[in-house]
C-alpha positions as CSV (number, residue, x, y, z in Angstrom):
1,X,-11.5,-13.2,-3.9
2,X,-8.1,-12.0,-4.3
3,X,-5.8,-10.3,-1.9
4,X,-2.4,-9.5,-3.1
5,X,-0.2,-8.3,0.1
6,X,3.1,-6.5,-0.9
7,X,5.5,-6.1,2.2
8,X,8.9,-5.1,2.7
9,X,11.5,-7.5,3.8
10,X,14.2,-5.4,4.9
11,X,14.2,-2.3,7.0
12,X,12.1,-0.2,4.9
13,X,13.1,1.9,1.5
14,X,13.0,-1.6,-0.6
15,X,11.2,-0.3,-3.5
16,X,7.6,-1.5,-2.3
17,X,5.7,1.4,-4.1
18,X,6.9,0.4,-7.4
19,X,5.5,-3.0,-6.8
20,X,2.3,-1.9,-5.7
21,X,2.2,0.2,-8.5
22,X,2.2,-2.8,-10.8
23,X,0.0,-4.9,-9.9
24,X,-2.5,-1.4,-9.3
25,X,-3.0,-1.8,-13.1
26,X,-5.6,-4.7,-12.8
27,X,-6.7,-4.0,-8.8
28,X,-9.6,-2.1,-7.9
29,X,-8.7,-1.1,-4.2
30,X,-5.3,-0.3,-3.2
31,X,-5.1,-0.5,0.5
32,X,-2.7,1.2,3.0
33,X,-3.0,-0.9,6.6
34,X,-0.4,0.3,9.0
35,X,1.8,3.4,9.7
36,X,1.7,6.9,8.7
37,X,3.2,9.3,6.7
38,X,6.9,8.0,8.4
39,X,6.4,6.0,5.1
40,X,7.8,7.1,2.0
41,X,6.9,5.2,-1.7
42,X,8.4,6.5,-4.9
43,X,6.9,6.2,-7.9
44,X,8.6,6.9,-11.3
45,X,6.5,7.3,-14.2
46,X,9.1,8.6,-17.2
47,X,9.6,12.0,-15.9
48,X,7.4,12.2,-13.0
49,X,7.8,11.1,-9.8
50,X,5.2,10.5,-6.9
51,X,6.5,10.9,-3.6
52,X,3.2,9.3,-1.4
53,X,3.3,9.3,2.5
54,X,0.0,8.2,2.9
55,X,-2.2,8.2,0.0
56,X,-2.0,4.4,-1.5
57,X,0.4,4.4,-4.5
58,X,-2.1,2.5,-7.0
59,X,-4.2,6.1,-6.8
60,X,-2.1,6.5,-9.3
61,X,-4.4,4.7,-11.4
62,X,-7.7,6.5,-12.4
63,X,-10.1,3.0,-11.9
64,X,-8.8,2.3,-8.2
65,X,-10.3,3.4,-5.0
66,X,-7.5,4.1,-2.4
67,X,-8.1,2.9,1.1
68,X,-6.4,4.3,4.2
69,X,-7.2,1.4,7.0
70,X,-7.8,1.0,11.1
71,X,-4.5,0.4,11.3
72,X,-3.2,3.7,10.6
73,X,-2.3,6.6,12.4
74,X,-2.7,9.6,10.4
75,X,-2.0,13.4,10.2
76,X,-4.8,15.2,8.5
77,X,-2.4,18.0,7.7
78,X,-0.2,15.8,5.7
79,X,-2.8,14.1,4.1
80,X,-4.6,17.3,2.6
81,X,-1.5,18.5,1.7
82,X,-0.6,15.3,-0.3
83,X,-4.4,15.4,-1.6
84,X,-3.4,19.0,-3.2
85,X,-0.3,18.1,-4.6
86,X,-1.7,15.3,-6.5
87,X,-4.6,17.1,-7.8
88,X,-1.5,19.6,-8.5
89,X,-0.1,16.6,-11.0
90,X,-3.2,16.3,-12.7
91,X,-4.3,13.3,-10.5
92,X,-8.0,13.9,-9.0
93,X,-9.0,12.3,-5.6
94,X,-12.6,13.1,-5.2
95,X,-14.4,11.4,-2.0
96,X,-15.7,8.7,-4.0
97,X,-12.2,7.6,-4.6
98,X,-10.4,7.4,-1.4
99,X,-11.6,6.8,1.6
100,X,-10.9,6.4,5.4
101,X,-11.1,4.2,8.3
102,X,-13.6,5.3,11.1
103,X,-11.2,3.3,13.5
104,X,-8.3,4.8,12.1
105,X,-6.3,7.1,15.1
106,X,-5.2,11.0,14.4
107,X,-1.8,12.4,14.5
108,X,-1.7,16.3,16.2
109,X,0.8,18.7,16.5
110,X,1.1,17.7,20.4
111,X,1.9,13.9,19.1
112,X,4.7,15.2,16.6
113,X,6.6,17.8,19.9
114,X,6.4,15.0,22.0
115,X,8.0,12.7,19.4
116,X,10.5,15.1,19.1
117,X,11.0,15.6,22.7
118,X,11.2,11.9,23.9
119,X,14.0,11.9,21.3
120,X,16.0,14.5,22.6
121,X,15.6,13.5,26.2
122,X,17.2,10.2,25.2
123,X,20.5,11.3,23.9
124,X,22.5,8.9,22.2
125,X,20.1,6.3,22.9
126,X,17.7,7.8,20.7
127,X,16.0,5.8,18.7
128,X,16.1,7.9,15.4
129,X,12.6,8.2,14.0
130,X,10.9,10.3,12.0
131,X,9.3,13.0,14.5
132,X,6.4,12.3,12.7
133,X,4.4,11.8,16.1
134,X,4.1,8.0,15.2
135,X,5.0,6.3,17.8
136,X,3.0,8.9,20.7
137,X,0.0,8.3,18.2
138,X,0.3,4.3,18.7
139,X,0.7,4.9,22.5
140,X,-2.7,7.0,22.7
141,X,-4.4,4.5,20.9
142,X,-3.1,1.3,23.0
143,X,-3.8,3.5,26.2
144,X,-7.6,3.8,24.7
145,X,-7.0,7.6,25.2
146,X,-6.4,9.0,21.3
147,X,-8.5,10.5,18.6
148,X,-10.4,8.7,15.5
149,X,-11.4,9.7,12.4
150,X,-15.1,8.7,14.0
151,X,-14.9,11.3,16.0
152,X,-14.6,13.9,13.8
153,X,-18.6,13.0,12.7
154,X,-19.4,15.1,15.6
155,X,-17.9,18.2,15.8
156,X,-18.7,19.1,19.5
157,X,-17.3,15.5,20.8
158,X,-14.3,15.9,18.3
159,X,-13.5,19.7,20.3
160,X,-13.8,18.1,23.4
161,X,-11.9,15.0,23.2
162,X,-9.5,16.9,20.9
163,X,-8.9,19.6,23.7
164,X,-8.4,17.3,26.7
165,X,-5.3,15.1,24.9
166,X,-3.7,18.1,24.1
167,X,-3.5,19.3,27.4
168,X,-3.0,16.3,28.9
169,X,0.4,15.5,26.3
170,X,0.7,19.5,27.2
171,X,1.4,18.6,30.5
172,X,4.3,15.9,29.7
173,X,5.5,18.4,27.5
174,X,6.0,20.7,30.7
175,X,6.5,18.8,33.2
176,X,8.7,15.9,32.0
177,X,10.9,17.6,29.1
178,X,10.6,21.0,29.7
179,X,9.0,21.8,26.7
180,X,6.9,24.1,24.9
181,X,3.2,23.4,25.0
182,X,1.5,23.6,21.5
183,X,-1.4,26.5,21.6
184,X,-4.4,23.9,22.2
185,X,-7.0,26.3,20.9
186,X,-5.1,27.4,17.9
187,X,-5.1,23.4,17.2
188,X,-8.5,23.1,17.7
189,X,-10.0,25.3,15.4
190,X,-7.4,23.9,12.7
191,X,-8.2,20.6,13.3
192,X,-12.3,21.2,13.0
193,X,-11.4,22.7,9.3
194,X,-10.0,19.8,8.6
195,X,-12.6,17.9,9.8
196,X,-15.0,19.5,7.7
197,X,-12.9,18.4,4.5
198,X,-12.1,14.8,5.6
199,X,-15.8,14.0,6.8
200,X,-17.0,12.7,3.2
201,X,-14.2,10.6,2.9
202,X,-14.5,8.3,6.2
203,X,-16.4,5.1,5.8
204,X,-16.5,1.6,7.1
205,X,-13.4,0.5,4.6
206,X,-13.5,-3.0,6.5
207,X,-17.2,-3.5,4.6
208,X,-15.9,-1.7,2.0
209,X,-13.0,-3.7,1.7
210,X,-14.4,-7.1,2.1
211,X,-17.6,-7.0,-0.3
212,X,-14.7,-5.8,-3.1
213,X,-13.1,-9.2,-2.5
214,X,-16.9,-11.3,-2.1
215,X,-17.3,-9.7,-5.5
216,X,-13.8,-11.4,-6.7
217,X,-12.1,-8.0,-7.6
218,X,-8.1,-7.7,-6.4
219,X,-7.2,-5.4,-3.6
220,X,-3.8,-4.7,-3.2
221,X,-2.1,-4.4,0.5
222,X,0.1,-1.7,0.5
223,X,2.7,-2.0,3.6
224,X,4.3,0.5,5.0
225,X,8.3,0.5,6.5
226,X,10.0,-2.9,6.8
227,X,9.0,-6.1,8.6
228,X,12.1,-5.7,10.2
229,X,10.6,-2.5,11.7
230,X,7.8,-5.2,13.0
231,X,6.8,-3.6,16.8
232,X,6.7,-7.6,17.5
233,X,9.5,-8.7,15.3
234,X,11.4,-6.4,14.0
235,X,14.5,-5.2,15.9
236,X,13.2,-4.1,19.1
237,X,13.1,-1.4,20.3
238,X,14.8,0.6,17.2
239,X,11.7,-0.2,15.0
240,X,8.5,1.4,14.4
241,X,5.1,1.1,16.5
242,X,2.7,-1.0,14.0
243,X,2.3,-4.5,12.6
244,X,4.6,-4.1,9.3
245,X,4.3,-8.2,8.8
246,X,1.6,-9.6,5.8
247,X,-1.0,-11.0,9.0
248,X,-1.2,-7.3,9.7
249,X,-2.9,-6.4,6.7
250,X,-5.9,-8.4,8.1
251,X,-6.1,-6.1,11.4
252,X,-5.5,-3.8,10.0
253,X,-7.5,-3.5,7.7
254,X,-10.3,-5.4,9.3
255,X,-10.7,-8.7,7.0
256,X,-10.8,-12.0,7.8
257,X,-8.4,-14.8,5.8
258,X,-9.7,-14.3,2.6
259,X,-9.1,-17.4,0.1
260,X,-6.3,-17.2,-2.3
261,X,-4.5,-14.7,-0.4
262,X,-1.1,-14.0,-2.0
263,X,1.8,-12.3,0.0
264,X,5.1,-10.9,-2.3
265,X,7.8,-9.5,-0.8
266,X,10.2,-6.6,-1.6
267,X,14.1,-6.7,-1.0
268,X,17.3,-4.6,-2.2
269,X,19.9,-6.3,-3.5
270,X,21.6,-4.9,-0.9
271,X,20.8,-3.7,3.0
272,X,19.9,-0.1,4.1
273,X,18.4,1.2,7.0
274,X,17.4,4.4,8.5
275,X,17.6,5.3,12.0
276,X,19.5,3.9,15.0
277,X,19.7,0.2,15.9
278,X,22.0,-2.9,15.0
279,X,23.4,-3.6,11.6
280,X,25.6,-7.0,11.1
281,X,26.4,-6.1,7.4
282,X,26.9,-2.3,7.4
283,X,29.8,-0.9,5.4
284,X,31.0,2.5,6.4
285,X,33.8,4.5,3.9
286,X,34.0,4.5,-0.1
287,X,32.3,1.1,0.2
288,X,29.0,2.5,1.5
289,X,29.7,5.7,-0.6
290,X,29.5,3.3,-3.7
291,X,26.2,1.6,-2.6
292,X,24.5,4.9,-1.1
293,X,25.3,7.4,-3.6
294,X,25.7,10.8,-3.5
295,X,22.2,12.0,-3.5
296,X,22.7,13.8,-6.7
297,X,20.0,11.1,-8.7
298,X,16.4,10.9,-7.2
299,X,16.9,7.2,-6.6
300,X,20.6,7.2,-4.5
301,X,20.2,6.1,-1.0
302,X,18.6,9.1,1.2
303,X,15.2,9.2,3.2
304,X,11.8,10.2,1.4
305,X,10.3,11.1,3.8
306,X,13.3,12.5,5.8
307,X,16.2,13.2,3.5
308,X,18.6,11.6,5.9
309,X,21.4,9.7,4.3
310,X,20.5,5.8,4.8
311,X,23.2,3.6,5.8
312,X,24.8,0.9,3.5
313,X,25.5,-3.0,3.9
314,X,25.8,-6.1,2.4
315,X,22.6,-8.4,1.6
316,X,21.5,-10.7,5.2
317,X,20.2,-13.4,4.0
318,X,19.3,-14.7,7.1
319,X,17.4,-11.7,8.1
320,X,15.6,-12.0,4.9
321,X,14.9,-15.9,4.9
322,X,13.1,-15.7,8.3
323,X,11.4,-12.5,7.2
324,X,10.2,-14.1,4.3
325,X,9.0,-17.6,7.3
326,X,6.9,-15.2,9.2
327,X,5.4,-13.3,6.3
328,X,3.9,-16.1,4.1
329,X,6.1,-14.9,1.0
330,X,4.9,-17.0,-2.3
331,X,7.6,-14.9,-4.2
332,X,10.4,-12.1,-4.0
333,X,10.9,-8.7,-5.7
334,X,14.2,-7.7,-5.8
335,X,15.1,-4.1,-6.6
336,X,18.4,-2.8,-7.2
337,X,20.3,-5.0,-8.8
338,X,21.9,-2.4,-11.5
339,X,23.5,-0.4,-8.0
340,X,26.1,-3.6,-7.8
341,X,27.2,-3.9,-11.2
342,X,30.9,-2.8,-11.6
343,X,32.0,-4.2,-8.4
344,X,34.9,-6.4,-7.9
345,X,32.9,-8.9,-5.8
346,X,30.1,-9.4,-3.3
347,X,29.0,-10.3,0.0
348,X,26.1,-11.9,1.3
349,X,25.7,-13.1,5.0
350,X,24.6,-16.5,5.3
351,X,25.1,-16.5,8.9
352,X,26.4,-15.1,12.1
353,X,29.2,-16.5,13.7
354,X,28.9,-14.6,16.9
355,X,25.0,-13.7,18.7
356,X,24.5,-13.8,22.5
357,X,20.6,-14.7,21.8
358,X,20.3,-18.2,20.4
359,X,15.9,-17.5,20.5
360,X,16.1,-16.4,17.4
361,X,17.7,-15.0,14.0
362,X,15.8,-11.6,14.7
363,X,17.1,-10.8,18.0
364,X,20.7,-8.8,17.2
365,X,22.8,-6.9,19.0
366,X,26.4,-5.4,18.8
367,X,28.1,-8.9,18.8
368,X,26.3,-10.1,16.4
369,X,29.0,-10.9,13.3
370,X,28.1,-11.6,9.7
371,X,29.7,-15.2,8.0
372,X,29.9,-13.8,4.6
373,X,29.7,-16.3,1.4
374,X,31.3,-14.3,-2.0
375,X,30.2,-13.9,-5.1
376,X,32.3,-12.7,-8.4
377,X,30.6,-9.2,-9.7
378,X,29.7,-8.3,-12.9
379,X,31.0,-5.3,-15.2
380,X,28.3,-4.9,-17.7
381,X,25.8,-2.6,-17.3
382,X,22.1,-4.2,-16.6
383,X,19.8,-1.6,-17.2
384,X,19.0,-2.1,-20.6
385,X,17.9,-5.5,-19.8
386,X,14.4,-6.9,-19.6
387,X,15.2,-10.8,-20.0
388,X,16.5,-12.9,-17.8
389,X,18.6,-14.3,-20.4
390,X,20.2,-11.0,-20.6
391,X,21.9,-10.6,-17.4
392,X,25.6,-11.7,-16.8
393,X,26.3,-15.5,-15.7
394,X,27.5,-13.5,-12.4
395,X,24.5,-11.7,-11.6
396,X,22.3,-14.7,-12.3
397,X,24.0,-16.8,-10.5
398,X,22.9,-14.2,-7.2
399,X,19.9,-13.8,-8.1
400,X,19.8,-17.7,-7.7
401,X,21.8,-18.1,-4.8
402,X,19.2,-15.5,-2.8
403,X,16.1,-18.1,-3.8
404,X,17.9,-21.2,-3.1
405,X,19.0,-19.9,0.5
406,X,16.0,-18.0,1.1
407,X,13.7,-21.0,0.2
408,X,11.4,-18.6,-2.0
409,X,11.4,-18.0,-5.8
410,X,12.9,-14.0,-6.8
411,X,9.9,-13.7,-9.8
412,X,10.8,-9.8,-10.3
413,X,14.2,-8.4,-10.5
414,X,14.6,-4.4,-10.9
415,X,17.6,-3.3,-13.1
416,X,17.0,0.2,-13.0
417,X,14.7,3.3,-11.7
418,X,12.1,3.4,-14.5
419,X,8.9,1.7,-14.5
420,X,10.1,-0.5,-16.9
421,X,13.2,-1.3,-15.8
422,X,12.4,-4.7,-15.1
423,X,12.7,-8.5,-15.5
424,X,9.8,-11.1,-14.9
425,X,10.7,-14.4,-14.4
C-alpha cells in the first residue's frame, strides 16, 4: 500500500499542485481531502496552464481516477464549470474517472452571501477569505444542519432539506446583516439540475480509496491551503475551516493508517500569505515588490483563485520546522528558488525575539519579532539548472541551512515555472 500525502507548509500558494502533478505520473488515484474551491493549484505544462479549484491536479493524467473526499465542502456550480473547461482543454472527465464523496457537504449561493456578509459586518477585523462560502459550509456541517452529496440520490429529500437551510441562512441574512435573501426557489431548481449531472459520479470513495491501496497501487493526497491555515493549528482565527495537516487526509478521506505512508511537504523559498492575520517576516515597499512581482508573468505573487496581490516576507523557519513536527514530513519541496537570485543578501528567521505566548511557536501575534540569520545571495541566474551541482555555492548553502535547521532533508528544489524546472536531490 502506498500513500503519498503532499501538504503545504506555509500559508498556502507554495506550489503544491506541481508536486502532485509529479508524482500523478505513476499514481492511480489522486485524492483531494479538505477544502474547496478557496484552493487554487497551477499547473504548467509548456504552454498550458491548469488553473484547478477542485478537480485533483493528477486528472491531468489520462490513467488516474480523481477523487473529491468527505472532507470537502464543495460548490457544484464551480465544479461543473471546471469539468467544462477541462474537457474544453482536450482533458475528458467521464464518471468513471472522478468521483465524489457521499459524505462530502455542498456549498450554495446562501453559504457564499453569508460569507460575504459576516465579512463586511466585521470591518477591519475581517478575516479576509475568499467569499467562497467556506467557512458557513463547515459551520452547517459541524451544526449537523448542511447538505451532502448523499442527498442529492433522492431528489424529493434533496428539495426539502435544500429549501429549509436556505431559508433558515435567509433569515440571518435579514435579520442579522441586513441583507438580501437569495431567491430560494430559483436555487432549488438550479441545484436539482445539477444534481442530475453529479449523481453518477458520487460513490463511497473511502472503499474506493482503500481497496486501491489493499491492491498496492499509489494514491496521492492532494492538500488544499496551508497547514498554517490548519482550523486547529494554523493561526487562529485568520485561517481556514478544515484540517489542512497530513493526519487529515485520513478523515478526510476516510482511511485508516495505511503502511508505508509517506508525507512531503511544499515550501517557498520565501513566505507569502493571503488574507488578514499576523506576519513576523513581511516586507512591505520595493523589497516585497521584488519578491511579489508585478503580476505581469502567470507565476508572480497574486491569488488563483482570487487575484488579490499576496503579501511578501522572508523564509520563517521556525514556522516551517514545527510545521514540518506536526505533519510527519519525510522530505521537503522547495519552490521558488530562481525569485531570490540577484539579491544582495537574505534573511531567514530562526527565531523570535519577542512573543507574549510561550505555548507554542504557532501562536503569533503583533509582538511577535523575527531574529533573522543572513545569508550572501547569488547573481547567476538558476533556471537553466537541473543539477545540484549547478547551483551557486550561495544558493546551496540555503538550501542546506533550511534542512539542517528544519531537521528534514529539501529532496526537490524548483528553479523555475516549467514542469521541468527542477532539481532532485
Amino acid at each position: 500500500m502506498t500513500l503519498q500525502i503532499i501538504v503545504g507548509m506555509q500559508w498556502g500558494d507554495e506550489g503544491k499542485g506541481r508536486f502532485v502533478d509529479l508524482f500523478s505520473k505513476d499514481a492511480h488515484i489522486v485524492a483531494r481531502y479538505n477544502g474547496g474551491d478557496n484552493a487554487g493549484h497551477t499547473i504548467r505544462i509548456h504552454d498550458d496552464v491548469y488553473k484547478l479549484h477542485l478537480v485533483p491536479s493528477g486528472i491531468i493524467y489520462p490513467q488516474t481516477l480523481g477523487v473529491l473526499g468527505n472532507g470537502l465542502v464543495i460548490n457544484p456550480q464551480v465544479l461543473l464549470a471546471e469539468i467544462e473547461e477541462l474537457k474544453k482543454a482536450g482533458i475528458s472527465i467521464p464518471t468513471s474517472r472522478l468521483k465524489i464523496s457521499y459524505a462530502a457537504h455542498m456549498i450554495t449561493p446562501a453559504h457564499r452571501k453569508l460569507d460575504a456578509a459576516k465579512e463586511a459586518h466585521m470591518g477591519k477585523s475581517k478575516i479576509g477569505t475568499t467569499g467562497r462560502g467556506i467557512g458557513p459550509a463547515y459551520a452547517d456541517k459541524a451544526r449537523r444542519t448542511g447538505i451532502r452529496f448523499l442527498d442529492m440520490l433522492t431528489p424529493d429529500q434533496f428539495r426539502d432539506k435544500l429549501t429549509a437551510l436556505l431559508e433558515e441562512i435567509n433569515t440571518s441574512l435579514v435579520k442579522l446583516y441586513e441583507s438580501e435573501p437569495v431567491n430560494v426557489k430559483e436555487v432549488v431548481a438550479e441545484y436539482l439540475d445539477y444534481a442530475a449531472q453529479l449523481v453518477p459520479h458520487i460513490a463511497d470513495t473511502s472503499r474506493i480509496v482503500q481497496d486501491a491501496l489493499n491492491a498496492g497501487k499509489m494514491v496521492i493526497g492532494e492538500g488544499a491551503q496551508g497547514a498554517l491555515l490548519d482550523i486547529d493549528y494554523g493561526t487562529y482565527p485568520y485561517n481556514t475551516s478544515s484540517s489542512c495537516l497530513a493526519a487529515g487526509a485520513l478523515t478526510g478521506l476516510g482511511l485508516g493508517i495505511p503502511d508505508g505512508t509517506q508525507v512531503y511537504g511544499v515550501a517557498k523559498a520565501f513566505q507569502t500569505r493571503v488574507g488578514g492575520g499576523v506576519f513576523p517576516t513581511e516586507l512591505f515597499g520595493d523589497e516585497a515588490i521584488r519578491l511579489r512581482g508585478d503580476g505581469s508573468k502567470q507565476w508572480d505573487e497574486f491569488g488563483t483563485t482570487t487575484g488579490r496581490p499576496r503579501r511578501v516576507g522572508w523564509l520563517d523557519l521556525v514556522l516551517l520546522r514545527e510545521i514540518a513536527r506536526l505533519n510527519g514530513v519525510r522530505a521537503l519541496a522547495l519552490t521558488k528558488l530562481d525569485v531570490l537570485s540577484g539579491l544582495p543578501s537574505l534573511d531567514v528567521c530562526v527565531d523570535y525575539g519577542t512573543t507574549s505566548s510561550p505555548v507554542s511557536p504557532l501562536i503569533l501575534n503583533d509582538q511577535t519579532r523575527p531574529v533573522y540569520k543572513k545569508f550572501d545571495g547569488w547573481q547567476e541566474d538558476i533556471t537553466d539548472a537541473r543539477e545540484w551541482h549547478e547551483l551557486p555555492k550561495a544558493a546551496q548553502t540555503y538550501v542546506e541551512f533550511i534542512e539542517e535547521f528544519v531537521g528534514v532533508p529539501v529532496r526537490w528544489v524548483s528553479v523555475g515555472p516549467e514542469r521541468n524546472s527542477l532539481i532532485t536531490r
